[in-house]
C-alpha positions as CSV (number, residue, x, y, z in Angstrom):
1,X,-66.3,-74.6,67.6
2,X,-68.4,-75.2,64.6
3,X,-69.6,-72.0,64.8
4,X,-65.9,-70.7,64.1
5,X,-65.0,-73.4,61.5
6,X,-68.1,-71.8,59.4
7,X,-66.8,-68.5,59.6
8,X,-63.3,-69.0,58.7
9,X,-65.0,-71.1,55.9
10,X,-67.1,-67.9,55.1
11,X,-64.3,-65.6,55.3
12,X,-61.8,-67.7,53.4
13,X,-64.6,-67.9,49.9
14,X,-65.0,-64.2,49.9
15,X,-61.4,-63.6,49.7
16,X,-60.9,-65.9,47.1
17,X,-64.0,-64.8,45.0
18,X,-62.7,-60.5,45.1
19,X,-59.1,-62.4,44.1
20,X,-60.8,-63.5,41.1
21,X,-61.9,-60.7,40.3
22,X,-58.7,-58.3,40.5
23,X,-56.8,-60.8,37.9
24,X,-59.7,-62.1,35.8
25,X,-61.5,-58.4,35.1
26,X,-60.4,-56.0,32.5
27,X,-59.7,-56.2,28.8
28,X,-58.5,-59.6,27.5
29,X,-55.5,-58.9,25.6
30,X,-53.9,-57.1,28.5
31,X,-51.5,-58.8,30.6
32,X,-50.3,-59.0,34.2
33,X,-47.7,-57.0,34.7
34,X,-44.1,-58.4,36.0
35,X,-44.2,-58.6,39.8
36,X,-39.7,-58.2,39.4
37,X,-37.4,-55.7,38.0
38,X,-37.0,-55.9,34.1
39,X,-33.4,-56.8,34.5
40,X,-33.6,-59.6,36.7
41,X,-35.5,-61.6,33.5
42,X,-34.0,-64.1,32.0
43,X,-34.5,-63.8,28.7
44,X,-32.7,-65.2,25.9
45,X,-30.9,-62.7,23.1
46,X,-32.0,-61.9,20.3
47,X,-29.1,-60.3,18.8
48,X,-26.5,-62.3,16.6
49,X,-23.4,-63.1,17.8
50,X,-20.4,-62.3,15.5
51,X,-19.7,-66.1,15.0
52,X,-23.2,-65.7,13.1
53,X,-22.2,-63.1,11.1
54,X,-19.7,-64.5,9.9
55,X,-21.5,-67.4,9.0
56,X,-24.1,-66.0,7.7
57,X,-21.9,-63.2,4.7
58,X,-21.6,-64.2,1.9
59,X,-18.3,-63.9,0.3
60,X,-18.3,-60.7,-1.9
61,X,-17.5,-61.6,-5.8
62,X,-16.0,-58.7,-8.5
63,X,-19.3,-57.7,-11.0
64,X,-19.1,-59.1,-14.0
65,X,-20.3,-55.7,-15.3
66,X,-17.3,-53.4,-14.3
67,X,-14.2,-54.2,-16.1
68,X,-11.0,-53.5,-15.0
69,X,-9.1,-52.6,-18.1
70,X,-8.7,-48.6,-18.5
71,X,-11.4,-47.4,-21.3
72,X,-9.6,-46.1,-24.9
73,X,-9.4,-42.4,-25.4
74,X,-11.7,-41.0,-27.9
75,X,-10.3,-40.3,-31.3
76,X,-10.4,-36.3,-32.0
77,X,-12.3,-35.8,-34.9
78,X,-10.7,-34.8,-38.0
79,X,-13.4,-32.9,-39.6
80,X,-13.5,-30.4,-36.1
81,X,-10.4,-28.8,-35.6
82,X,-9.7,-28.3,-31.7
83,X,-7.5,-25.8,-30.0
84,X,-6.8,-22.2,-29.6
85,X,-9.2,-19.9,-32.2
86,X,-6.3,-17.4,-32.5
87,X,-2.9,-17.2,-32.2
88,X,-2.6,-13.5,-31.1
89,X,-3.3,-10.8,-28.8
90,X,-5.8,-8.0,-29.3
91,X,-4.9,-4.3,-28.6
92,X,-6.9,-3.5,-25.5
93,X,-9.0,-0.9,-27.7
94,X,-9.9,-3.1,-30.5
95,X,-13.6,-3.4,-31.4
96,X,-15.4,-5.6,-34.6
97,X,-17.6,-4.1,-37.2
98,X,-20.3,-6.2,-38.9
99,X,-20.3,-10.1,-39.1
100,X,-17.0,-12.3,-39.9
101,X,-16.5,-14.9,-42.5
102,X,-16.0,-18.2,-41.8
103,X,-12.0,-19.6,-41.5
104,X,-12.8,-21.7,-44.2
105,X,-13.5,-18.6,-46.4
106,X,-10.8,-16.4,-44.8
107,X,-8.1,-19.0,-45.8
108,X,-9.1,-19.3,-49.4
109,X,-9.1,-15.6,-49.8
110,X,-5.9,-15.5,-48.8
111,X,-4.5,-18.1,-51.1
112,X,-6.5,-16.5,-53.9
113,X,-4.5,-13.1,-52.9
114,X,-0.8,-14.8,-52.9
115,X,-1.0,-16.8,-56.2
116,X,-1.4,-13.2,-57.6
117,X,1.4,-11.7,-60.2
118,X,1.8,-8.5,-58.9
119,X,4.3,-7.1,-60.5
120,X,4.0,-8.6,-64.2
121,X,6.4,-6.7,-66.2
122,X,9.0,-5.7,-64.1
123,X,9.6,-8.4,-61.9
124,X,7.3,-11.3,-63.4
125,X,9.2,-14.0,-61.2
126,X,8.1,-12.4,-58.1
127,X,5.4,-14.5,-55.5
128,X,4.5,-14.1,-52.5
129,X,4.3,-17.7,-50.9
130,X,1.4,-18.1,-49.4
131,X,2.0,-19.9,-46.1
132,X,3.9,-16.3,-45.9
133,X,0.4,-14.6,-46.3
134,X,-1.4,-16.7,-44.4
135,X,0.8,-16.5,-41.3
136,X,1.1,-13.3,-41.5
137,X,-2.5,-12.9,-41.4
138,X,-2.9,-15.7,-38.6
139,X,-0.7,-13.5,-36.5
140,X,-2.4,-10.4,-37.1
141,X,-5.8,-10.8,-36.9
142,X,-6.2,-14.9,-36.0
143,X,-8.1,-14.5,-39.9
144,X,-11.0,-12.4,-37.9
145,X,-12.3,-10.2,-41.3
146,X,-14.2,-7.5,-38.8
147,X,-11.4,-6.6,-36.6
148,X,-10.9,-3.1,-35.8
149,X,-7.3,-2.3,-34.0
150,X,-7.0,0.9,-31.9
151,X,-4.6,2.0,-34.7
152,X,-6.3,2.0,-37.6
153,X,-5.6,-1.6,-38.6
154,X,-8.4,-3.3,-40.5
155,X,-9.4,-7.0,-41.3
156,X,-7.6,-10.2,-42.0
157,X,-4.4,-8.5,-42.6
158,X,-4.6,-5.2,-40.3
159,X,-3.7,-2.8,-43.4
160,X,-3.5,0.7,-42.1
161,X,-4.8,3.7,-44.4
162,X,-1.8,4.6,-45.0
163,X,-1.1,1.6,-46.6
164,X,-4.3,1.2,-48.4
165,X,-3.8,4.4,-49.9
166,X,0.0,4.1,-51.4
167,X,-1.0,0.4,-52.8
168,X,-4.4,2.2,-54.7
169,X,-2.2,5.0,-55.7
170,X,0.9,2.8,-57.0
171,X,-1.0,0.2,-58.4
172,X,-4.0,2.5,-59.3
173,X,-6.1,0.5,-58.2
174,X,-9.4,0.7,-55.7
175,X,-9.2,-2.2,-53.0
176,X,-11.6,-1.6,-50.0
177,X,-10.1,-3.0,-47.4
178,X,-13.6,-3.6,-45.6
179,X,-13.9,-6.4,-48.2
180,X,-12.2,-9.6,-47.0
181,X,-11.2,-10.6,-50.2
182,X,-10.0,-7.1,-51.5
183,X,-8.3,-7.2,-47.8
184,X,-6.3,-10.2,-48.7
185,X,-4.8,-8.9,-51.8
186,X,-4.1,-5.5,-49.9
187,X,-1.9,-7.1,-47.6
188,X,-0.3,-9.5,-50.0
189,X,0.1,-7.0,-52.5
190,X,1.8,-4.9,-49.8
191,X,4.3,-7.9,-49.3
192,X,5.2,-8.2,-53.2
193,X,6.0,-4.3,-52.8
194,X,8.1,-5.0,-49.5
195,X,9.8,-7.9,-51.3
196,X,10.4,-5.9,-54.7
197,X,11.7,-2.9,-52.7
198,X,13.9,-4.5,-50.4
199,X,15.2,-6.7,-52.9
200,X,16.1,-4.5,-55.3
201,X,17.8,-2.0,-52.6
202,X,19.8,-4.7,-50.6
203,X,19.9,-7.7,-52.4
204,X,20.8,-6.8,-55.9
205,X,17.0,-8.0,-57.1
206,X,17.1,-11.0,-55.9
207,X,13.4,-11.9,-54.9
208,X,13.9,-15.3,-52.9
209,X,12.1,-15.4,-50.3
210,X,13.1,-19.2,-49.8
211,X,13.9,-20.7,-46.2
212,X,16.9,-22.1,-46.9
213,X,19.5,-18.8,-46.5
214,X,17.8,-17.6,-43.3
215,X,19.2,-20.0,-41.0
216,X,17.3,-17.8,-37.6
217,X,15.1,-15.1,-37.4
218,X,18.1,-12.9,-36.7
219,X,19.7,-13.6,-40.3
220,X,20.2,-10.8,-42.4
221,X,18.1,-12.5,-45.5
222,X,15.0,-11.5,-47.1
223,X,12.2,-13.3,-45.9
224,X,13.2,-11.7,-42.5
225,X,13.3,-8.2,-43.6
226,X,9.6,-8.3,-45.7
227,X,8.2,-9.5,-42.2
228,X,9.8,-7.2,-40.1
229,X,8.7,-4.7,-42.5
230,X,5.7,-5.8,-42.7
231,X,5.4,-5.3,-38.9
232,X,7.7,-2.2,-38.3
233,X,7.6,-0.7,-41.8
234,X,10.5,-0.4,-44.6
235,X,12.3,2.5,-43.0
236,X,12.6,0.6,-39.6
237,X,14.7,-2.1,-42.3
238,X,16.3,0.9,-43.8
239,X,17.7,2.1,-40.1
240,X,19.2,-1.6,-39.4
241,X,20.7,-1.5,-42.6
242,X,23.9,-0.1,-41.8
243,X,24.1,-2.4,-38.8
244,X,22.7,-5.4,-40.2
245,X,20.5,-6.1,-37.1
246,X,17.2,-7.6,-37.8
247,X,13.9,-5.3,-36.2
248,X,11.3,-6.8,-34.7
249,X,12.8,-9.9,-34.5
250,X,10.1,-11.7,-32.0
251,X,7.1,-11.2,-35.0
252,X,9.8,-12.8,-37.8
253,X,9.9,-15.2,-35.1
254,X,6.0,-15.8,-34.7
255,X,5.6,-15.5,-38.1
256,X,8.3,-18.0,-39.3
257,X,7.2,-20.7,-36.7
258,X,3.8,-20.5,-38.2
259,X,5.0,-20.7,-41.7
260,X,6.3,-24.1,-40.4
261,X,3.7,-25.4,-38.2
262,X,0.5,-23.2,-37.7
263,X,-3.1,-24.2,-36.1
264,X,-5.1,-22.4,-39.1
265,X,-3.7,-25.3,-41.7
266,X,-6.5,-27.2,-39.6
267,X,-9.2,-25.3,-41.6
């Protein structure tokens, strides 16, 4: 009997001593593993709850760096003009030659050109205005000095040869029209001969080319004629004579609205 009890003592020390060592051995920082599934732990959440959320926000206030007030529109400057550079349609052939002078430049030409006496002796009263000549030029050429139409047309006023040549030979003068400036005079030279002509054929040589008895650009008066002239030629005036039907009526149009109210009295 003592025998036995000493054995099961035996047997009962060497299974606890191999015990230790299956649960005591091995690297320190490792532990046990769970002897249960993962999901039968009962382990508290960590995730907040939407009560804590709530709590927690804080309640969002406006910046005191954005203001609500719409921000004022920039002045446009008035030493820049702004807005369409031309007021007129190129021919699809038109080309440039050499370098064009400023608007600035342009526009005093053409003032320069229609405080001109053209016809001194026999009509010393005559003037061209020279809103006429400038709109007229706006229209034509948008005061580009190099432009080239398809038909001959040439500079700030688009003078054709043609009419190069009869103002040289009438006047006997020498005006190139590649010159800007000899340009100008060209084409308001040009309108002083229009004016002269038509007024002495149809108005009994009255020269007014005031506003104030062409009521449209359909009336019979001679501000409309020079410009359709000016556009169509005098002989186009000369065939609407007998009807009294003004040519060309949508350039007197252009032409008169500009007089009024054009984008080039910005330069």
């Amino acid at each position: 009997m003592s025998q036995r009890v000493s054995v099961l003592v035996a047997v009962v020390a060497l299974v606890v001593a191999a015990g230790c060592g299956l649960t005591g051995g091995g690297d320190k920082g490792t532990a046990a593993a769970p002897t249960g599934p993962i999901w039968d732990t009962a382990t508290p959440s960590d995730e907040p709850t939407p009560a804590d959320l709530a709590a927690e926000s804080p309640t969002p206030t406006p910046s005191k760096s954005v203001s609500s007030k719409p921000k004022p529109k920039p002045k446009p400057s008035k030493t820049t003009p702004t807005g369409p550079v031309n007021n007129f349609e190129h021919a699809a052939c038109y080309h440039v030659a050499g370098k064009a002078v400023s608007k600035t430049a342009a526009k005093s030409a053409l003032n320069a050109a229609a405080a001109k006496h053209y016809w001194p002796t026999s009509a010393p009263s005559l003037t061209v205005p020279s809103d006429l000549v400038r709109s007229v030029a706006w229209n034509e050429s948008g005061w580009q000095s190099n432009v080239v139409n398809c038909d001959g047309g040439y500079g700030l006023m688009q003078v054709m040869p043609d009419t190069v040549s009869m103002i040289n030979t009438r006047f006997e003068q020498s005006y190139n029209a590649k010159d800007y400036k000899q340009n100008a005079i060209l084409g308001a030279n040009y309108l002083a001969w229009l004016t002269k002509y038509i007024g002495d054929n149809y108005f009994a040589g009255n020269y007014s080319l005031s506003t104030s008895k062409c009521s449209s650009k359909s009336s019979w008066c001679l501000l409309n004629l020079v410009i359709a002239a000016y556009h169509a030629g005098v002989g186009t005036v000369e065939s609407a004579a007998a009807s009294k039907k003004v040519p060309s009526t949508a350039y007197v149009g252009v032409v008169r609205s500009l007089m009024q109210s054009c984008f080039c009295d910005t330069y």
